[in-house]
C-alpha atoms as an extended CHARMM CRD file, in Angstrom:
* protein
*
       212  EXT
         1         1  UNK       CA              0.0000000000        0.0000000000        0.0000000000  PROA      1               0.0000000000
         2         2  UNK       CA              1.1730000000        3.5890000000       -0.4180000000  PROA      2               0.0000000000
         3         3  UNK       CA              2.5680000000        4.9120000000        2.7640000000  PROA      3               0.0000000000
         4         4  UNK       CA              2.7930000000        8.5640000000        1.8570000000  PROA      4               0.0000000000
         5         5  UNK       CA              0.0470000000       10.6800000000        3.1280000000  PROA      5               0.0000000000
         6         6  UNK       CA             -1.4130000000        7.6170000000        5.4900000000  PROA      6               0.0000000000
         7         7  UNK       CA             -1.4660000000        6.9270000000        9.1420000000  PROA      7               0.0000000000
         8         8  UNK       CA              0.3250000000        4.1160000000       10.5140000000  PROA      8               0.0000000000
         9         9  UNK       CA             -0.4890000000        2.1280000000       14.1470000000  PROA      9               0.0000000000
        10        10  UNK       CA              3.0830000000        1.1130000000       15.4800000000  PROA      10              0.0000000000
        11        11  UNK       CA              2.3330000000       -1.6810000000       18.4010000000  PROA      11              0.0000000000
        12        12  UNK       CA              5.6730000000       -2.1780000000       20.4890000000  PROA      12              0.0000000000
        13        13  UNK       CA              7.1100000000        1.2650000000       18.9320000000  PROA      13              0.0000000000
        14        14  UNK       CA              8.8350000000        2.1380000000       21.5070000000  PROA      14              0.0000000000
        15        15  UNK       CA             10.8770000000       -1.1290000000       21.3220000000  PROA      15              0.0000000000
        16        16  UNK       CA             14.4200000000       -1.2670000000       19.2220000000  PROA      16              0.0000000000
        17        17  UNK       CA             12.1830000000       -3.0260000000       15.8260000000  PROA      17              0.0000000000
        18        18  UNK       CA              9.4420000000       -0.5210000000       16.6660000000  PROA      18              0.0000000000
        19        19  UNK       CA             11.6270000000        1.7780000000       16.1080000000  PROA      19              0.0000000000
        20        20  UNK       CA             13.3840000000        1.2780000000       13.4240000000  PROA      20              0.0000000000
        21        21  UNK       CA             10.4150000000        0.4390000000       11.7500000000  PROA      21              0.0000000000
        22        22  UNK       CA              9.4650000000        4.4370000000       12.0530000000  PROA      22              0.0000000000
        23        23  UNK       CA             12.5130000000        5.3560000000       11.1320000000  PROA      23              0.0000000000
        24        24  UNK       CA             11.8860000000        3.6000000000        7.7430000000  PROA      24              0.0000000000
        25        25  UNK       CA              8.6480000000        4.5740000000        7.4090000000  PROA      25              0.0000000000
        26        26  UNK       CA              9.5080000000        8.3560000000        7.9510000000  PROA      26              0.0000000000
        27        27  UNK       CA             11.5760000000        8.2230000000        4.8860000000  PROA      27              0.0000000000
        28        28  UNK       CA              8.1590000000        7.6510000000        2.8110000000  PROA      28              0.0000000000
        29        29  UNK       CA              6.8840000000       10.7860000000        3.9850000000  PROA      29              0.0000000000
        30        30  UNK       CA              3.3660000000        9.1980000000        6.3510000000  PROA      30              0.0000000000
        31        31  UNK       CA              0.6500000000       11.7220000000        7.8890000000  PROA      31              0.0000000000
        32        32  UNK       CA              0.7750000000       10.1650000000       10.7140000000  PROA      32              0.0000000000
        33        33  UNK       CA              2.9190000000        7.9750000000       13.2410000000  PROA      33              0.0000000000
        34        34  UNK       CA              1.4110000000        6.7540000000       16.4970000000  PROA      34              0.0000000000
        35        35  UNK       CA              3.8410000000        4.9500000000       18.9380000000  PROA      35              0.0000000000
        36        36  UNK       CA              2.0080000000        2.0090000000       21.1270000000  PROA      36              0.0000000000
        37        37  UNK       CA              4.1690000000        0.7110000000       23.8390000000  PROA      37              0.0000000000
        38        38  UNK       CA              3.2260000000       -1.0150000000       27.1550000000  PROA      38              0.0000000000
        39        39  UNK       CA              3.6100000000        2.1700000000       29.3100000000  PROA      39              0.0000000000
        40        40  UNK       CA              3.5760000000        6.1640000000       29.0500000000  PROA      40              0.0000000000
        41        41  UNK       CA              7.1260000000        6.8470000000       29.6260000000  PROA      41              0.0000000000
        42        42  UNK       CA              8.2640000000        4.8500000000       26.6020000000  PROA      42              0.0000000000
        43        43  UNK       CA              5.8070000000        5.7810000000       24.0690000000  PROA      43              0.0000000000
        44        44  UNK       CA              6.5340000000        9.6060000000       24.6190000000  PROA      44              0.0000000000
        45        45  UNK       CA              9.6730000000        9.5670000000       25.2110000000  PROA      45              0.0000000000
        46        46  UNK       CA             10.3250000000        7.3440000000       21.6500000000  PROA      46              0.0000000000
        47        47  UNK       CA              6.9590000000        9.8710000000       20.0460000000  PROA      47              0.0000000000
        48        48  UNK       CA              9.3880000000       12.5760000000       21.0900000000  PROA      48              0.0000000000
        49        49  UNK       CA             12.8720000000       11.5950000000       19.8030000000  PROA      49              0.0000000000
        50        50  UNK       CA             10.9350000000       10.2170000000       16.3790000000  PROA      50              0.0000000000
        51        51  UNK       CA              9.4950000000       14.1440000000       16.3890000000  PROA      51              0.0000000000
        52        52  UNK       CA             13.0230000000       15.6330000000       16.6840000000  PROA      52              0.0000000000
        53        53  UNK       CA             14.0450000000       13.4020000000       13.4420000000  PROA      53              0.0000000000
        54        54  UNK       CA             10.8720000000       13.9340000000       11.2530000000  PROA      54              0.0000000000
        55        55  UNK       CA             11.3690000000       16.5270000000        9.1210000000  PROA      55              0.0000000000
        56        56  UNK       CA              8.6550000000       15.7260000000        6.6780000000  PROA      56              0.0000000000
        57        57  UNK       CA              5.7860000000       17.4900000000        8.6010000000  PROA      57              0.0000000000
        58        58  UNK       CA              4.9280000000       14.0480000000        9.6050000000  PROA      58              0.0000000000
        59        59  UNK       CA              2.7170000000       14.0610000000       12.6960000000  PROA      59              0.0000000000
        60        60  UNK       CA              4.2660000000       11.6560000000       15.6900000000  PROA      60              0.0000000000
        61        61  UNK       CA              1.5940000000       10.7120000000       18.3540000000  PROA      61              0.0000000000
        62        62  UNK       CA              1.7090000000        8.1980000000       21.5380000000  PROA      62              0.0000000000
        63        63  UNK       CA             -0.7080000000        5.4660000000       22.9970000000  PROA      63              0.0000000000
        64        64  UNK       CA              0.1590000000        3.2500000000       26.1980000000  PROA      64              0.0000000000
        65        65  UNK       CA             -1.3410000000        0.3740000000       27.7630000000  PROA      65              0.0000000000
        66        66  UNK       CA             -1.8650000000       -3.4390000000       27.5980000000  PROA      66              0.0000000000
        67        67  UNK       CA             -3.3400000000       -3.8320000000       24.3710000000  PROA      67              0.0000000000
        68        68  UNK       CA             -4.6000000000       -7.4730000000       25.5690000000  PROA      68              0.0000000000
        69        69  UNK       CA             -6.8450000000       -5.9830000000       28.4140000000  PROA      69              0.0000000000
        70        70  UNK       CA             -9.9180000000       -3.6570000000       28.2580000000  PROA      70              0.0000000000
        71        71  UNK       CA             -8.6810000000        0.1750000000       28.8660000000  PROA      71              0.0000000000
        72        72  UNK       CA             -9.9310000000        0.3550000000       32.3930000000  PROA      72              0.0000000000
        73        73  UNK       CA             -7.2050000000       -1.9980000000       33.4910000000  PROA      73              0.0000000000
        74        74  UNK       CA             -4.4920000000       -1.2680000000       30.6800000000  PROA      74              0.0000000000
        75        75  UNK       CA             -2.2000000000        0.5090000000       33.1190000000  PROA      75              0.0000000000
        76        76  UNK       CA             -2.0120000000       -1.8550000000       35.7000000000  PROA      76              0.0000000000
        77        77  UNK       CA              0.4270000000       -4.6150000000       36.1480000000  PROA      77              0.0000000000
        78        78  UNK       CA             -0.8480000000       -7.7890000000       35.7900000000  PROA      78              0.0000000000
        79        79  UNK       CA             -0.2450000000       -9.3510000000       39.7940000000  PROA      79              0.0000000000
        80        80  UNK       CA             -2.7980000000       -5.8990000000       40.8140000000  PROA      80              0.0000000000
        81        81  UNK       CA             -5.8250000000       -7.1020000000       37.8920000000  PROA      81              0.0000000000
        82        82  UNK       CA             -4.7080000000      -10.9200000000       39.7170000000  PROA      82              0.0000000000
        83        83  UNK       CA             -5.3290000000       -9.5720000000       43.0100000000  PROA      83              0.0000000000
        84        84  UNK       CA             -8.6290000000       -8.0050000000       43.0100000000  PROA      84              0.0000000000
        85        85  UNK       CA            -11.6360000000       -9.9770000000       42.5550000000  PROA      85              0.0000000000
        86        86  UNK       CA            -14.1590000000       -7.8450000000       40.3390000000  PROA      86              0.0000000000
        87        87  UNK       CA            -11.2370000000       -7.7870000000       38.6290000000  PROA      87              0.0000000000
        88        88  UNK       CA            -10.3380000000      -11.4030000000       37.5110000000  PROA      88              0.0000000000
        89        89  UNK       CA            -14.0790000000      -12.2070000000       36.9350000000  PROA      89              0.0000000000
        90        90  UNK       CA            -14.5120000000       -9.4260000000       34.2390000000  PROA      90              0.0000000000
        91        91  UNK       CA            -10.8220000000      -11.0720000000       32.9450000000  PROA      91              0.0000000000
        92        92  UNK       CA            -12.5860000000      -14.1190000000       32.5830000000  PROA      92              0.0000000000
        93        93  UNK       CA            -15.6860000000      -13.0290000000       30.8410000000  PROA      93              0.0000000000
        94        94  UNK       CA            -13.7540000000      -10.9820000000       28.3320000000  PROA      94              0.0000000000
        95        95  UNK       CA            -11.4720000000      -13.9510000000       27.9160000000  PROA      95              0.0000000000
        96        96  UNK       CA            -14.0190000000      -16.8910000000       27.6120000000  PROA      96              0.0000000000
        97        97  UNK       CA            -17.5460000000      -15.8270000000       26.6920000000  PROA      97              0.0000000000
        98        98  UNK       CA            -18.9140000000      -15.7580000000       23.1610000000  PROA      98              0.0000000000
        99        99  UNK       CA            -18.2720000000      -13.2040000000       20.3780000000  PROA      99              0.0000000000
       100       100  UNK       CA            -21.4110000000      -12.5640000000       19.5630000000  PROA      100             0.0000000000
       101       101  UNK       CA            -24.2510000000       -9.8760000000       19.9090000000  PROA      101             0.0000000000
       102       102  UNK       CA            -24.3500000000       -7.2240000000       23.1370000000  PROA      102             0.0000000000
       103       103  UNK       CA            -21.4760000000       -9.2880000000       24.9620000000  PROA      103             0.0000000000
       104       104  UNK       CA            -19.1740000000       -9.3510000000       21.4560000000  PROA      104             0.0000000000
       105       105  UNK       CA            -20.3450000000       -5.3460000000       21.4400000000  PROA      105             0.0000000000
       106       106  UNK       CA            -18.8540000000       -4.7860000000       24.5190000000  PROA      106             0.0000000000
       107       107  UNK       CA            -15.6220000000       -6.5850000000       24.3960000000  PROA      107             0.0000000000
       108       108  UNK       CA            -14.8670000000       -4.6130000000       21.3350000000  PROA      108             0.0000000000
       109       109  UNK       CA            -16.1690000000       -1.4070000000       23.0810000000  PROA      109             0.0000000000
       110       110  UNK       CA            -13.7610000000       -1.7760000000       25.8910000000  PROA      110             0.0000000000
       111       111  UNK       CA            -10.5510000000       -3.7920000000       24.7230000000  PROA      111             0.0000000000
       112       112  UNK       CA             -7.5300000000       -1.4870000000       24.4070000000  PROA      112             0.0000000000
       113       113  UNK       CA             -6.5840000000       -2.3280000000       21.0270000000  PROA      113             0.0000000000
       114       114  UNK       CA            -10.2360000000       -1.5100000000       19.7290000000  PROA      114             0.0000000000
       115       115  UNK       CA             -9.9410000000        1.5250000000       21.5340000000  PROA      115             0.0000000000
       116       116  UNK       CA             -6.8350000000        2.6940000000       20.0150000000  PROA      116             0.0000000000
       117       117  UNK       CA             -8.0690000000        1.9340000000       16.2910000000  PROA      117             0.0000000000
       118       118  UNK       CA            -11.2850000000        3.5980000000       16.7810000000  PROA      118             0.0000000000
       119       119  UNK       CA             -9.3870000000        6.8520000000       18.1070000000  PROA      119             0.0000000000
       120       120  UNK       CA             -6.9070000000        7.0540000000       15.7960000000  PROA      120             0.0000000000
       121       121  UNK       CA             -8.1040000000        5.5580000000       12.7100000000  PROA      121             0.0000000000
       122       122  UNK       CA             -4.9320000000        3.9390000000       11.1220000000  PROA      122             0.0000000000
       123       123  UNK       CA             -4.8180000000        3.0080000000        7.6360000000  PROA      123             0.0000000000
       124       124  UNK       CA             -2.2900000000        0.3410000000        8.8040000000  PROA      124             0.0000000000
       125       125  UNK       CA             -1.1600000000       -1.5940000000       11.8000000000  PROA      125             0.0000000000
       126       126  UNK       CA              2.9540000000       -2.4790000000       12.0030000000  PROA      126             0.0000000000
       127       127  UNK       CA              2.5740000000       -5.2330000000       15.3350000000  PROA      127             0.0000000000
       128       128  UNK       CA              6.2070000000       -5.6530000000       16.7600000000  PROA      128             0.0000000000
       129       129  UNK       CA              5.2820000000       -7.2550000000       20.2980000000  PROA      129             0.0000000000
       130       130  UNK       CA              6.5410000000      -10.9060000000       20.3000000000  PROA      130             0.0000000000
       131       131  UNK       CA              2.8890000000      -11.9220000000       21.5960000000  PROA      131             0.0000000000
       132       132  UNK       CA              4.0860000000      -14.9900000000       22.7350000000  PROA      132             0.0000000000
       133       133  UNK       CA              6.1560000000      -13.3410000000       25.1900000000  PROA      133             0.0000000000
       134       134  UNK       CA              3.5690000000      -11.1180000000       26.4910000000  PROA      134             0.0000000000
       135       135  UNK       CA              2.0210000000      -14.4470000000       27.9510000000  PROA      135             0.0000000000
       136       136  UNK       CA              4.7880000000      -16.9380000000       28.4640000000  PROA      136             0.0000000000
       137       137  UNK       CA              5.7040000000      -15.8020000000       31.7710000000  PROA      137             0.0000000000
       138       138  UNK       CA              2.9550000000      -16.0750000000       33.5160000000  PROA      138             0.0000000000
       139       139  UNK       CA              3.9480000000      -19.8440000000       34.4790000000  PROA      139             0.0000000000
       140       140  UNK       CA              1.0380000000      -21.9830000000       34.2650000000  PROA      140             0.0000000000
       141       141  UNK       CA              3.0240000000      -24.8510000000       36.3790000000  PROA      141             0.0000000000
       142       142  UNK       CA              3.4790000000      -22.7710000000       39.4330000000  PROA      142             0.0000000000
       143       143  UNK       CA             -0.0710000000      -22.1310000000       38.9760000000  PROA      143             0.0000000000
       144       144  UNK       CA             -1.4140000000      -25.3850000000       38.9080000000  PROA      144             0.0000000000
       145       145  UNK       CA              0.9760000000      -26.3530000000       41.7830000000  PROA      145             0.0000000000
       146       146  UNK       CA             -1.2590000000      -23.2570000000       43.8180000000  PROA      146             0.0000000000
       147       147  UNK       CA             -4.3860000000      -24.0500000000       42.4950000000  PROA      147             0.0000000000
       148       148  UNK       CA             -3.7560000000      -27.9130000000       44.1190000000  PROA      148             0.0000000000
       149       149  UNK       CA             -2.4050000000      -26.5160000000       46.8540000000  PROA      149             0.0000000000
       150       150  UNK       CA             -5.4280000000      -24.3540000000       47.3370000000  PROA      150             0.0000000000
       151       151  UNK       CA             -7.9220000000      -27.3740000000       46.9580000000  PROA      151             0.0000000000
       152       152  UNK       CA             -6.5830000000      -28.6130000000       50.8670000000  PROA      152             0.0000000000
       153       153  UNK       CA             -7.6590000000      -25.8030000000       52.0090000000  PROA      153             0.0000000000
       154       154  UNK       CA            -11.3110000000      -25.9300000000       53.7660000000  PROA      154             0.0000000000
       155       155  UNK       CA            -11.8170000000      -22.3300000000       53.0220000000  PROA      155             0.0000000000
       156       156  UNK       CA            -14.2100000000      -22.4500000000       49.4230000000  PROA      156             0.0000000000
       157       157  UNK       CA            -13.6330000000      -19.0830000000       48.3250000000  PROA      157             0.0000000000
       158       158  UNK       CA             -9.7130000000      -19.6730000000       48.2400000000  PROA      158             0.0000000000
       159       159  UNK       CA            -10.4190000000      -22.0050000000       45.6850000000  PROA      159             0.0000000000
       160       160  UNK       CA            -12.1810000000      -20.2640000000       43.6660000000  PROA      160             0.0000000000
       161       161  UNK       CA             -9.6300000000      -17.2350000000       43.5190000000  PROA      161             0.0000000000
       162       162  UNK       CA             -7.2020000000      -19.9010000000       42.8690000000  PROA      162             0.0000000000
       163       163  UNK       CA             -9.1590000000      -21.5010000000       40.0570000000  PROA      163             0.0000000000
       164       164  UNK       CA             -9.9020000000      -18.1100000000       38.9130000000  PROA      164             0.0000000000
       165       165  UNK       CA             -6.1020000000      -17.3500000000       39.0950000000  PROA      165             0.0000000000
       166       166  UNK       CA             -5.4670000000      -20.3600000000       36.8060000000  PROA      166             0.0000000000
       167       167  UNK       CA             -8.0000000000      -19.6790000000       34.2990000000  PROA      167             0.0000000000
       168       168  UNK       CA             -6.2900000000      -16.5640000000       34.2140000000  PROA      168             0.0000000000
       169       169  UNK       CA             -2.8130000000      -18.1150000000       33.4670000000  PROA      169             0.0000000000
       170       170  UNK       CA             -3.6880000000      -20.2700000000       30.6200000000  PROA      170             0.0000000000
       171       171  UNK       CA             -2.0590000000      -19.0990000000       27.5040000000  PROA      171             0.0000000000
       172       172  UNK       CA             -4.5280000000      -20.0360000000       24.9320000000  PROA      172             0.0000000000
       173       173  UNK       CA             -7.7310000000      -18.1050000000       25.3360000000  PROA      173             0.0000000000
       174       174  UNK       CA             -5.3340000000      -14.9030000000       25.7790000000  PROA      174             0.0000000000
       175       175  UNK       CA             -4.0830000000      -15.9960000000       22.2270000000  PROA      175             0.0000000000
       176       176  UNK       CA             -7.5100000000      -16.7910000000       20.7830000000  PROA      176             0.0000000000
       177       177  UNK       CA             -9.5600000000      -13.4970000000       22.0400000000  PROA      177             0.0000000000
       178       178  UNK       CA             -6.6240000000      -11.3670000000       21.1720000000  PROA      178             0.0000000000
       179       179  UNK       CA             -6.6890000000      -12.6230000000       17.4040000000  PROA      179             0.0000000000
       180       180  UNK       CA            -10.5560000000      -12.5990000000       17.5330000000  PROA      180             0.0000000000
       181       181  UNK       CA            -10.3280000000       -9.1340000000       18.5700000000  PROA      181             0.0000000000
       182       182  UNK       CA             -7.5550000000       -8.1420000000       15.5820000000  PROA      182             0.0000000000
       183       183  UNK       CA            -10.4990000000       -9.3120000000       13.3470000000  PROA      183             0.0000000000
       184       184  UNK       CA            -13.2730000000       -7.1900000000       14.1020000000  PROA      184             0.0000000000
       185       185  UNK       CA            -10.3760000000       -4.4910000000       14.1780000000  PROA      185             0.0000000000
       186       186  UNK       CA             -9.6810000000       -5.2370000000       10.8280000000  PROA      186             0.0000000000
       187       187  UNK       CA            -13.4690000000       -4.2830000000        9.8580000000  PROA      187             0.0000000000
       188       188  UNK       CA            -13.8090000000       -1.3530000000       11.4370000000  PROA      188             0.0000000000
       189       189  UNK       CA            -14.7070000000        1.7580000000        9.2010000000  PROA      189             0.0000000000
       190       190  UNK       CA            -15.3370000000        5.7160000000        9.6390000000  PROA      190             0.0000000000
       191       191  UNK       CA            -17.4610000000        8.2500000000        7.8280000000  PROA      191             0.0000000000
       192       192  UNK       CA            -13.7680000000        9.5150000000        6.4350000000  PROA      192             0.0000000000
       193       193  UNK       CA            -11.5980000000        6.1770000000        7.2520000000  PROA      193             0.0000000000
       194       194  UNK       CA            -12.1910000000        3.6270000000        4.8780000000  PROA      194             0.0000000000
       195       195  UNK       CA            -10.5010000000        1.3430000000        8.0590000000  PROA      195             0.0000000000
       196       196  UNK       CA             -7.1200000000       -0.6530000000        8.1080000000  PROA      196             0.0000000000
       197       197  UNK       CA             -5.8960000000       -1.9690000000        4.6140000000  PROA      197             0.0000000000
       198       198  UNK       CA             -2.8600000000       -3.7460000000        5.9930000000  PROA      198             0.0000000000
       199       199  UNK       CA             -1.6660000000       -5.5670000000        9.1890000000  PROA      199             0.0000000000
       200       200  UNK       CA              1.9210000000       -6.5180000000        9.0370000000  PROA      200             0.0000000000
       201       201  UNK       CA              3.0040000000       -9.2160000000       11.8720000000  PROA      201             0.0000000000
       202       202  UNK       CA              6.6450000000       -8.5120000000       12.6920000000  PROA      202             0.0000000000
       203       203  UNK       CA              8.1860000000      -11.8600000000       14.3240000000  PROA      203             0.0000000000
       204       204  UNK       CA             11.6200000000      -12.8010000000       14.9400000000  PROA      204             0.0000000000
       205       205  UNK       CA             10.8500000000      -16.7820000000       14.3380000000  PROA      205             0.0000000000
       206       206  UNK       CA              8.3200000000      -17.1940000000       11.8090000000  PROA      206             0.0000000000
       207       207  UNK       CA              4.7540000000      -18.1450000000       14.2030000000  PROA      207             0.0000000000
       208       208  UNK       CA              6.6580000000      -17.8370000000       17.5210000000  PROA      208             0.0000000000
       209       209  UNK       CA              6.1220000000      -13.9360000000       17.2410000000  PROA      209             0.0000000000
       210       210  UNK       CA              2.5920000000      -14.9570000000       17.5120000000  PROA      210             0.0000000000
       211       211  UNK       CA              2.9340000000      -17.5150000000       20.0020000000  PROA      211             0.0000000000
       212       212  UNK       CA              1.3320000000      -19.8150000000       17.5960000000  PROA      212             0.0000000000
């Protein structure tokens, strides 16, 4: 697609490939660059030094947050959303119920990365967050070990925070909603936005970028 004159979603800009990536794409002269990273500092601070180097008129803005959560929780760390109980259930809900009619509405109402299309209206996404890494560490064997743990204990509601704790820790639904999600992303449309015409995956090992 022609990058001159278009706007261009970065996610993980504010990493070394994010980066770069900008750099290149400054050279073709886009409208618009937003910089997603994972938290505030880093997306202005790399918004700021891509400003300094455009000299194009291109326009350089910055977006934060877990892109994999709704935007309510995308600034906190994961072990806070863990450790509050509203919390994990809504987690769970936006993880495992259907895609479909008032609850698929919401989900894409609320989810970060919705959120971030919808205000910005990119006519491409450039994703450079290994997504595989985003949920690898969350260490589903020290979880079960807890959850079994839990189950001696006589109290009931520790085991349902520890069940809920495992749901929580399983990699796949994470995986499945979050591509779900890119989907409906890919359809959205404005009044003046015709909507995304290109994704582009960036991945340092072919599917393990994706943690497929």
């Amino acid at each position: 697609m022609e990058i001159q004159g278009r706007t261009f979603l970065i996610l993980g800009g504010a990493g070394q490939v994010g980066k770069a990536i900008s750099r290149e794409l400054l050279g073709h002269r886009p409208k618009h660059l937003i910089i997603a990273s994972i938290d505030q500092a880093s997306a202005e601070a790399t918004a700021a030094l891509l400003a300094r180097e455009a000299s194009n008129g291109t326009r350089i803005s910055a977006c934060w947050g877990n892109i994999f959560v709704r935007m309510d929780y995308k600034d906190m760390r994961w072990d806070e959303m863990l450790a509050d109980s509203a919390i994990r259930k809504q987690l769970i809900a936006d993880l495992l119920e259907p895609m479909m009619g008032e609850r698929k509405d919401d989900i894409l109402e609320n989810a970060t990365l919705a959120r971030f299309v919808r205000d910005y209206e990119p006519d491409g996404i450039i994703d450079c967050i290994n997504t595989a890494t985003a949920f690898a560490y969350q260490n589903i064997y020290a979880s079960s070990h807890e959850l079994l743990n839990a189950m001696q204990d006589t109290d009931p509601a520790s085991h349902l925070e520890m069940a809920e704790k495992h749901v929580l820790h399983t990699y796949v639904p994470h995986l499945v909603r979050h591509i779900q999600v890119l989907n409906e992303v890919m359809k959205f449309s404005g009044e003046h936005w015709e909507g995304v015409r290109a994704y582009i995956k960036v991945g340092t090992s072919g599917t393990g970028g994706m943690g497929l």
